[in-house]
Structure formats: C-alpha cells, structure tokens
C-alpha positions as a printed NumPy array, in Angstrom:
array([[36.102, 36.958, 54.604],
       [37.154, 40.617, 53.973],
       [39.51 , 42.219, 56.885],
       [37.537, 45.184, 58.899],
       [38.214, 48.624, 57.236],
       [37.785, 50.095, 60.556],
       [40.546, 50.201, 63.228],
       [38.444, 51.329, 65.856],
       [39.176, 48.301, 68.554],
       [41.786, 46.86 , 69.933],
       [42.542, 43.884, 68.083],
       [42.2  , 46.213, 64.475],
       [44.564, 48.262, 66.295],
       [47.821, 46.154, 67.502],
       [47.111, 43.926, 64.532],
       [49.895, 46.645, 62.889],
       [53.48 , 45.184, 63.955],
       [54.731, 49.117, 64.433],
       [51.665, 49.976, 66.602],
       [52.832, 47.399, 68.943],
       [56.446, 48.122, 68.543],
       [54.731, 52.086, 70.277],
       [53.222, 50.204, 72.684],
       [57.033, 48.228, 73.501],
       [58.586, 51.38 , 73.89 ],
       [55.875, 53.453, 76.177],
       [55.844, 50.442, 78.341],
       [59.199, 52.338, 79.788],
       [57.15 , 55.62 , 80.319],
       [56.123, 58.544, 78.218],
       [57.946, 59.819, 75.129],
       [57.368, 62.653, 72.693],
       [56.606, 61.528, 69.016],
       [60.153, 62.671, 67.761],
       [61.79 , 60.372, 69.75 ],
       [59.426, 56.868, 69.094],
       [59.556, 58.546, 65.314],
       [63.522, 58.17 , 65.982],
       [63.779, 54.698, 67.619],
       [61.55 , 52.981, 65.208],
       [62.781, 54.42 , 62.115],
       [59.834, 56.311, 60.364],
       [58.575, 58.981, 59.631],
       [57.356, 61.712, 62.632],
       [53.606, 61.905, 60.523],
       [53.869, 58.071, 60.38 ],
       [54.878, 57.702, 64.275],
       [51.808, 60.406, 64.597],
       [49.495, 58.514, 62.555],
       [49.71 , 55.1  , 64.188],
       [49.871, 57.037, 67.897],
       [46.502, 59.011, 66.356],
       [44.856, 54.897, 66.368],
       [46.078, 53.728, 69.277],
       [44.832, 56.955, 70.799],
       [41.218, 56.396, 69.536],
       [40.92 , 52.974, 71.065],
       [42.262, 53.878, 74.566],
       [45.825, 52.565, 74.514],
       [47.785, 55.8  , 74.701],
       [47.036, 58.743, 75.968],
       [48.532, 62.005, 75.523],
       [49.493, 65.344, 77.238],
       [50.701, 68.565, 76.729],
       [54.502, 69.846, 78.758],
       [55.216, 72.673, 77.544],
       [55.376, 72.862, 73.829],
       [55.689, 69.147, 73.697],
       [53.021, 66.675, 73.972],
       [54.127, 63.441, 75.988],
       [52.434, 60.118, 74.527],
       [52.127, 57.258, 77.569],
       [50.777, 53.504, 77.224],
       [47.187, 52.882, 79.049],
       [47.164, 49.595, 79.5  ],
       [43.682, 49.429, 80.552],
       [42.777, 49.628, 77.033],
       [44.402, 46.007, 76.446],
       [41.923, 44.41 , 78.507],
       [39.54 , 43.222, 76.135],
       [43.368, 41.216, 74.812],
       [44.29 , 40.252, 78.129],
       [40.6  , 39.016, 78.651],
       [40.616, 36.958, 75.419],
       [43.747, 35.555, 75.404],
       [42.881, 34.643, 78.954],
       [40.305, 32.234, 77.312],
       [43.036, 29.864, 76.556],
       [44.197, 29.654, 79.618],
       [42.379, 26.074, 80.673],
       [43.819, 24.833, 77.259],
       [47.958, 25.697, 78.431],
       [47.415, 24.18 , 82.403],
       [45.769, 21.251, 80.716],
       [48.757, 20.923, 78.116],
       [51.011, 21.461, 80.811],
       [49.425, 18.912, 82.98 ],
       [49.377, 16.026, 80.391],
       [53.256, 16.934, 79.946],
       [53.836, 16.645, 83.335],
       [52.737, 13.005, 83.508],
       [54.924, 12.323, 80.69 ],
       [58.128, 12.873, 82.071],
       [57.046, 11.442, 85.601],
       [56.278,  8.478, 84.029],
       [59.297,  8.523, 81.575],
       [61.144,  8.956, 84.677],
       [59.484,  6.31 , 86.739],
       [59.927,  3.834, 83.373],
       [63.934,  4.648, 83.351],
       [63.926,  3.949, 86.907],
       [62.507,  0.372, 86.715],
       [64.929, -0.235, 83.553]])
C-alpha cells in the first residue's frame, strides 16, 4: 500500500525524524528559525520548510517580535498521537501485570528452595 502524498495530519507530519527533532527543541520554548536551522544542522529554507508542515497541522505556531518571527510547540495538536497511542495502554498494565506475577512467584519459588 502506497504511503499518503499528503502531510496534512499529524501522523504524515512527525513521521519525518527532523520534524520531530523541531518539536524536541520548542519543547524548551520558542526559537527563531535561524537558530533550530543552527542546532539541527540544515539548511534555514529546510528548517522553514518542515516548520511550514508542522504549522499546517497545528503543532507550531508562530509570531511576529519585531523583525523576527518566534516559532513555539502547540502541543494540543499531538492529541490525536497522545489519544492513539493511548489505545495501547490496557495492552502495557496487562504486560506489566503478568510480569509482576512472575517475579513474585520466582521469588516465592527461591524462598521454598
């Protein structure tokens, strides 16, 4: 089955390793392009192009100081993740659970021995 062309939700979106590598860094607060261009090691049109996506699905927003325009993270737009991944959350506690009664039985076994 063909990959999406589109990149218009989430998932499309922070499927690109340096679009969540943006995300990483605005998680400590807003920076201009220049500077996530400079931390990641690209290009300013290529930090501008992958904030430009993440922009159109809601998880960065942008605004003007001055001459510069500060990018920040909005988090709210990873809620359709969150809400997903949140979906395997009965499948960890139960893993974690049967894991559990391992070792307390391991222990109780090593006890009797």
């Amino acid at each position: 089955m063909a990959r999406a062309a589109t990149t218009s939700d989430t998932f499309n979106a922070i499927a690109e390793p340096q679009r969540r590598d943006i995300l990483a860094l605005l998680r400590a607060g807003e920076r201009p392009v220049t500077e996530l261009a400079q931390e990641l090691g690209m290009s300013q049109p290529g930090a501008s192009k992958h904030l430009r996506v993440l922009r159109e699905v809601g998880l960065v927003r942008v605004r003007g100081v001055g001459k510069q325009r500060l990018y920040g993270l909005d988090a709210r737009g990873l809620r359709p993740v969150h809400e997903w991944v949140g979906g395997f959350e009965r499948f960890w506690n139960e893993s974690f659970d049967r894991l559990d009664t391992y070792v307390q039985d391991l222990k109780q076994t090593r006890q009797e021995d």
